[in-house]
C-alpha positions in Angstrom: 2.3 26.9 63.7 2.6 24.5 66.9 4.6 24.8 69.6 7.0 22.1 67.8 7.1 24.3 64.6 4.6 21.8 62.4 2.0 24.2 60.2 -1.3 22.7 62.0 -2.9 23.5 58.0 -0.8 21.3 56.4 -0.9 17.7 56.1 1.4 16.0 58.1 3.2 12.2 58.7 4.8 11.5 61.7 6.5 8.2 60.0 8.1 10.8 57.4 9.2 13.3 60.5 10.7 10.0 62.0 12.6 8.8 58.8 13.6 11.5 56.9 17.3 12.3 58.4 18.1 8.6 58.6 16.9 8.2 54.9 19.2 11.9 53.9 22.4 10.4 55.5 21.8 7.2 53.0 20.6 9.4 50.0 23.8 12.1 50.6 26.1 9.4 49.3 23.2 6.7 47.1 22.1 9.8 44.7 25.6 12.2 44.3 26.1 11.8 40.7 22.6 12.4 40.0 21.1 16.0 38.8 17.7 15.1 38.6 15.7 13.0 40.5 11.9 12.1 40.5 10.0 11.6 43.3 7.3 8.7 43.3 4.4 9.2 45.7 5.7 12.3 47.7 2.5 12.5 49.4 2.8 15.1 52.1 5.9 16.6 50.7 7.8 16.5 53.9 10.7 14.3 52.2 11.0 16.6 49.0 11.0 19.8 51.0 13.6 18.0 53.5 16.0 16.7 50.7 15.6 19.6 49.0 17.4 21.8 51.7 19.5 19.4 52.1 21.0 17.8 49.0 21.3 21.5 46.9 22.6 19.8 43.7 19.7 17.9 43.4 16.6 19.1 41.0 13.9 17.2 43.1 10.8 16.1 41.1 7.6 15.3 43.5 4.8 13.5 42.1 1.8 11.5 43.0 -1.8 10.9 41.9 -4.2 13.3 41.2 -6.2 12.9 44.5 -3.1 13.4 46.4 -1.6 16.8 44.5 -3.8 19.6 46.4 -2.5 18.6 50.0 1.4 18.0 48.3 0.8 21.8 47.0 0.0 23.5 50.0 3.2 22.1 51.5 5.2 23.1 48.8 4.0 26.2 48.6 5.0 26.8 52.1 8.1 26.3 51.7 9.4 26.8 48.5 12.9 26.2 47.3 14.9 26.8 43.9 15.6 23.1 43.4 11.9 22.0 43.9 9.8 21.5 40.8 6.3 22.2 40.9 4.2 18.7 41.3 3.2 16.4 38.7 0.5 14.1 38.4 2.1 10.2 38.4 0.1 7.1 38.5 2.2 4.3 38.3 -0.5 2.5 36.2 -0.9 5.7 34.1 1.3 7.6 31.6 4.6 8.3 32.4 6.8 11.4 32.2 8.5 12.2 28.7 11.6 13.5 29.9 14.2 11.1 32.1 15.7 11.4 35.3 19.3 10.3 36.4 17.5 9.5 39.8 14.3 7.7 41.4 13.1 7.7 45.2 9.8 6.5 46.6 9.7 6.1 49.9 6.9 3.6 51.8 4.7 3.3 48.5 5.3 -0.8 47.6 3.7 -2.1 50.3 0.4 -0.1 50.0 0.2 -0.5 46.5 -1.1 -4.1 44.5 1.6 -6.2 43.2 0.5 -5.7 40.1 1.3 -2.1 40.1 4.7 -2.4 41.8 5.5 -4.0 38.5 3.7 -1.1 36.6 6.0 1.0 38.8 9.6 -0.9 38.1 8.4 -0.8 34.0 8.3 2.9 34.5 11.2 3.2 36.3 13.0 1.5 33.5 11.5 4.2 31.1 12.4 7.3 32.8 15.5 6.1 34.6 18.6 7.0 32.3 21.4 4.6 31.8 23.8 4.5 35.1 20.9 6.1 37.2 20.0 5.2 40.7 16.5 3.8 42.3 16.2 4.3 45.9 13.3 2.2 47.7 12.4 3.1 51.5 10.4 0.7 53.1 10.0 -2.4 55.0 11.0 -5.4 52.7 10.6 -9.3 53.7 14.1 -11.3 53.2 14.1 -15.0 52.1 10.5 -15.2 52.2 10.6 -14.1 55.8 9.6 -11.1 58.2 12.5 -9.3 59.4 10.8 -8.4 62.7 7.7 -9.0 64.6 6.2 -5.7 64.0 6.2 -6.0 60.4 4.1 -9.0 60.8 2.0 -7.4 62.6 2.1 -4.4 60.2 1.7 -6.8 57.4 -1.4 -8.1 58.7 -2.7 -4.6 59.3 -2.1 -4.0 55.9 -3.8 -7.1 54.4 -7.2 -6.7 56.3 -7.1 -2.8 55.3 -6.6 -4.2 51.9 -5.6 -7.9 50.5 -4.0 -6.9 47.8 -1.3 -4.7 49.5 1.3 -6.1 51.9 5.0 -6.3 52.4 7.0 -6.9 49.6 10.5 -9.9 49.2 13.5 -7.9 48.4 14.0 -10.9 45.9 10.8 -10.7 44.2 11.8 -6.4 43.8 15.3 -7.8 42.9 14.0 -9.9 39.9 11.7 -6.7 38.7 14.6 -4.4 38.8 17.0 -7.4 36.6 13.9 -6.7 33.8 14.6 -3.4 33.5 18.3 -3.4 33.5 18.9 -2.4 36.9 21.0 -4.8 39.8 20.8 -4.3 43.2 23.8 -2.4 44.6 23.4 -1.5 48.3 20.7 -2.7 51.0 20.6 -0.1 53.7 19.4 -1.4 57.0 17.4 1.5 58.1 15.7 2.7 61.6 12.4 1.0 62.7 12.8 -2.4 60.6 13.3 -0.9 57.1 15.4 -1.2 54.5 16.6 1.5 51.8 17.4 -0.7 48.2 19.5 1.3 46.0 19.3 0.1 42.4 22.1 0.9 39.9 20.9 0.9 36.1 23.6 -0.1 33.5 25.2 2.2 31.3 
């Protein structure tokens, strides 16, 4: 361990250091009727062991693809907790779980994936996502067709040269995908650091 308590073995984010209290104090009151909530793309783990701790009547579900699970293990297994299931494989192109969640979180994961599978995502959202559950989105999200901030144009550039088909995504266009699959948009949560945190509401 470092001077600043971070396990040098495991991997580490500083963006999910820098955003995870801001995102719990949103989360605290956005997921309190939920039991059970699935995780997409928990990547280094930091957020699920961090809400975990945290938000004690939660059964947190992490997930992400294959490639990603050995490093998302060896966090977890660090620091395990009661309410932390054990990692599942999810790609959001793939098969999706059987059972269904009263809860959904993915944090920074639409603007690094294709368009095309943020759709794949909000179909199976819609599958897993019981009646009257919540979607929480973290991330930086264009309004109106516009940047909310000169960095995330910048950061949107970044992203496009790294790879054309990701980018940051219009809170209208993830509005219309959400209206699809039976969930409205119920709260925008201006976030640190030019982000927003969508909370989706799915009819009962």
């Amino acid at each position: 361990m470092s001077a600043n308590g971070v396990f040098m073995d495991l991997p580490f984010s500083q963006s999910c250091e820098n955003n995870k209290a801001p995102i719990l104090a949103v989360l605290k009151q956005a997921l309190a009727p939920a039991t059970h909530v699935l995780e997409i793309g928990s990547g280094t783990g930091q957020h699920a062991v961090y809400f975990c701790e945290h938000l004690a009547h939660l059964q947190w579900q992490p997930s992400d693809q294959g490639e990603y699970l050995t490093a998302l293990k060896m966090r977890l297994e660090h620091f395990p907790r009661p309410n932390l299931g054990q990692p599942m494989e999810l790609d959001v192109t793939g098969s999706w779980p059987v059972q269904s969640f009263d809860g959904v979180f993915t944090a920074n994961t639409c603007h690094i994936m294709a368009w095309e599978q943020v759709m794949q995502m909000w179909q199976g959202v819609g599958q897993v996502l019981q009646p009257g559950g919540r979607f929480c989105v973290y991330g930086p999200f264009n309004r109106n067709g516009r940047y909310t901030s000169d960095s995330n144009a910048q950061f949107d550039q970044w992203l496009m040269q790294r790879d054309p088909m990701s980018g940051i995504r219009d809170l209208e266009a993830m509005e219309a995908q959400a209206e699809k699959q039976g969930l409205s948009l119920a709260t925008i949560h201006t976030m640190p650091a030019n982000n927003l945190l969508l909370e989706f509401h799915k009819a009962l």
